[in-house]
N, C-alpha and C positions, 0 to 999 in steps of 0.2 A: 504494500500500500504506500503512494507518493505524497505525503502529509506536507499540503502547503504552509509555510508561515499564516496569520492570520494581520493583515497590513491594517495599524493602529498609525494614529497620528501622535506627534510627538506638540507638546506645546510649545517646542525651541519653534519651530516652523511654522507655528501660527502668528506671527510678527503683522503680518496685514488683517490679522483680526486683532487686532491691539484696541483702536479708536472703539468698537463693539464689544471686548469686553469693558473698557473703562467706562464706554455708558451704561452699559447694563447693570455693573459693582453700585453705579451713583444712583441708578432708576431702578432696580427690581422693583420696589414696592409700588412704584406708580405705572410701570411698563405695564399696555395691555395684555391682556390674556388673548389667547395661550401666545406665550413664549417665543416659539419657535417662528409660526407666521409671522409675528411683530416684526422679530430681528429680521427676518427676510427681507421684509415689504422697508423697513429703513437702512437696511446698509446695501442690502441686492447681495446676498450672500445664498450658500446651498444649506439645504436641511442639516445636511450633515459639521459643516463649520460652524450652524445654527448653536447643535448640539455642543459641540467643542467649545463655544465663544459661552454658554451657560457653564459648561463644565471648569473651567479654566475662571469664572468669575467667582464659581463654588469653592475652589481651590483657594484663589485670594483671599475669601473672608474667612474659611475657617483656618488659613495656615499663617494670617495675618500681615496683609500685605500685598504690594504691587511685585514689592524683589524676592515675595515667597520662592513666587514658581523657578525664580532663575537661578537660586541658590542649588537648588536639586540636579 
């Protein structure tokens, strides 16, 4: 059996979602719902960086900080 890797994004590589999560960190609580549509329809981004630009803003608050992620 030919077991492919499973291709994950790195958050060193999401640098042109920088401007999308630093809105997202400052606006969760007023961003409309759901989520994912919002960030789309305002930055013109894919579901998927959608996803990464929430996960990456989740990271910042609970690991405290913008230079969390970069320290890693």
């Amino acid at each position: 059996m030919n077991k492919q890797p499973i291709p994950t994004l790195c958050h060193q590589d999401a640098g042109h979602l920088e401007e999308a999560v630093a809105w997202f960190t400052q606006n969760q609580l007023t961003c409309e719902r759901p989520h994912i549509p919002a960030l789309r329809r305002r930055f013109g981004i894919s579901p998927l960086e959608a996803v990464t630009v929430l996960r990456l803003a989740n990271l910042r608050q609970d690991w405290g900080g913008a230079d969390a992620d970069a320290s890693s």
